[in-house]
N, C-alpha and C positions, 0 to 999 in steps of 0.2 A: 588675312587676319580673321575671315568668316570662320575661317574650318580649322580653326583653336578653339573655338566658342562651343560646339558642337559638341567634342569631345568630353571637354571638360565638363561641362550640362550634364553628359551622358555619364560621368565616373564620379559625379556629385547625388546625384539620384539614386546612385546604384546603392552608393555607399550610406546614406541614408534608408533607404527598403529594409537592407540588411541590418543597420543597426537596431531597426524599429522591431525586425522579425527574432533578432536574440532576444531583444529585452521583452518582449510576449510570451516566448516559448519559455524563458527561467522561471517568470511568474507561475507557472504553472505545472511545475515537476513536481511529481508525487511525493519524492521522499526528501527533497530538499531542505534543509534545515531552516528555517527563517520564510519560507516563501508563503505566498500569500492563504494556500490552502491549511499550511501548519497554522499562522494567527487566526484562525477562523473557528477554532475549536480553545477548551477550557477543561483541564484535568480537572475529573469531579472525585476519582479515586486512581490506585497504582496498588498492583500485585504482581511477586517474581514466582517465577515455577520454571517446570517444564513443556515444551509444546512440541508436537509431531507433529504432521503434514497428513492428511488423506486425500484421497482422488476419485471419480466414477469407478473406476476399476476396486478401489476399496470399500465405498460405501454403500457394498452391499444394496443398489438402487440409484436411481437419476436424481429423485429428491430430495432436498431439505427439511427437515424441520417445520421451515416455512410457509414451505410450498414451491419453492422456487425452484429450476432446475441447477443444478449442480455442475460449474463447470469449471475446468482446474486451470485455468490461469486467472479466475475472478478474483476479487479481493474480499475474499469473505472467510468465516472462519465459524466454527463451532464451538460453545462455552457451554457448560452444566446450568446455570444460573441468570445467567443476563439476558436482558431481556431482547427479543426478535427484533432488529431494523436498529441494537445501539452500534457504534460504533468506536472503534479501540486501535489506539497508535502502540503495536508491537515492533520490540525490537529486541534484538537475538545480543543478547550480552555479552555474548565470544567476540562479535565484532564492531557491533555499535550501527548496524543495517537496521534499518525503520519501516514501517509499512503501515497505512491507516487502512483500518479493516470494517468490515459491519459483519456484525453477528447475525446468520442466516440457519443456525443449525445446533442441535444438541450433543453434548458430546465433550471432550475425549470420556470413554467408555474403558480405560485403562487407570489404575491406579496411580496416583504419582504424577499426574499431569494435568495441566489447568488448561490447555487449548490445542485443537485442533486447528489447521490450515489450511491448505490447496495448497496442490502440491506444485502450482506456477508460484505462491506465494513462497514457498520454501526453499524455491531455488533462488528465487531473486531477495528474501532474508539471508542466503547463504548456507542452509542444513539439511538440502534436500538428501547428500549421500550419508552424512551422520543421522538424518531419520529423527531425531531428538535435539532439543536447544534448551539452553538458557534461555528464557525471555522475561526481559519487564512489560506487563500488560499497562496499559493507562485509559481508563475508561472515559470517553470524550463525550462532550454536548456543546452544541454550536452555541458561539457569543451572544 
C-alpha cells in the first residue's frame, strides 16, 4: 500500500506546477486579447492609415530619433508627430493581428502613410511581404 502513495503524490504535484505555469505564461502574452498587459493601458485617441516596416539595413543608420539603437525585432515604431517613449496598440485591419508599440523614432518619410515598424514587428502583424498594411493606430496611456 506504501508504493501507491508515492506515485500518486508524485502525479499530483506535477499536475499542479503545470497548471500554475499555464496560467502565468497566458497572463502575460503580448498580443492576447483581454490579458492583463491589454487592461493596463486606456485609449486616449485612434487613427486608420497606412504602415510599412523599416529595418537597420533601411534606415539609412543604427539610430533612432531617440537615441536608441535600432533593432528589428524590437517593438517600436516611427510616427511624424507623437511624442518619443508614447506608446500605440497597432493592428493590421486585413487580419485583425495586434501589437503594443512605443514610438522611438520619426518617420514614415513617404506620402500616404502614418507609421513606420520594424521589420520583426511586420512579420509578426502579418505584412512583412506585402511591405504595406491597413492599420488602426490607438494611442495608449497607462491606467
Amino acid at each position: 500500500m506504501k508504493r501507491l502513495w508515492k506515485p500518486c503524490i508524485a502525479m499530483l504535484i506535477a499536475a499542479f506546477v503545470s497548471s500554475c505555469a499555464g496560467d502565468a505564461s497566458s497572463s502575460t502574452s503580448h498580443s492576447r486579447a483581454g490579458s492583463a498587459n491589454e487592461r493596463k493601458w486606456a485609449v486616449t485617441s485612434v487613427a486608420q492609415g497606412k504602415a510599412s516596416w523599416y529595418s537597420v539595413r533601411t534606415n539609412a543608420g543604427t539610430r533612432t530619433a531617440s537615441g536608441e539603437k535600432l533593432q528589428n525585432d524590437a517593438y517600436t515604431a516611427a510616427h511624424k508627430t507623437l511624442p518619443m517613449g508614447t506608446h500605440v496598440r497597432v493592428t493590421n485591419i486585413a487580419n485583425g493581428k495586434s501589437e503594443i508599440l512605443r514610438i522611438t523614432d520619426r518617420g514614415p518619410h513617404i506620402r500616404g502613410r502614418i507609421l513606420d515598424v520594424t521589420i520583426g514587428c511586420a512579420q509578426r502583424l502579418g505584412f512583412y511581404s506585402r511591405g504595406v498594411a491597413p492599420v488602426k493606430i490607438e494611442v495608449l496611456k497607462p491606467r
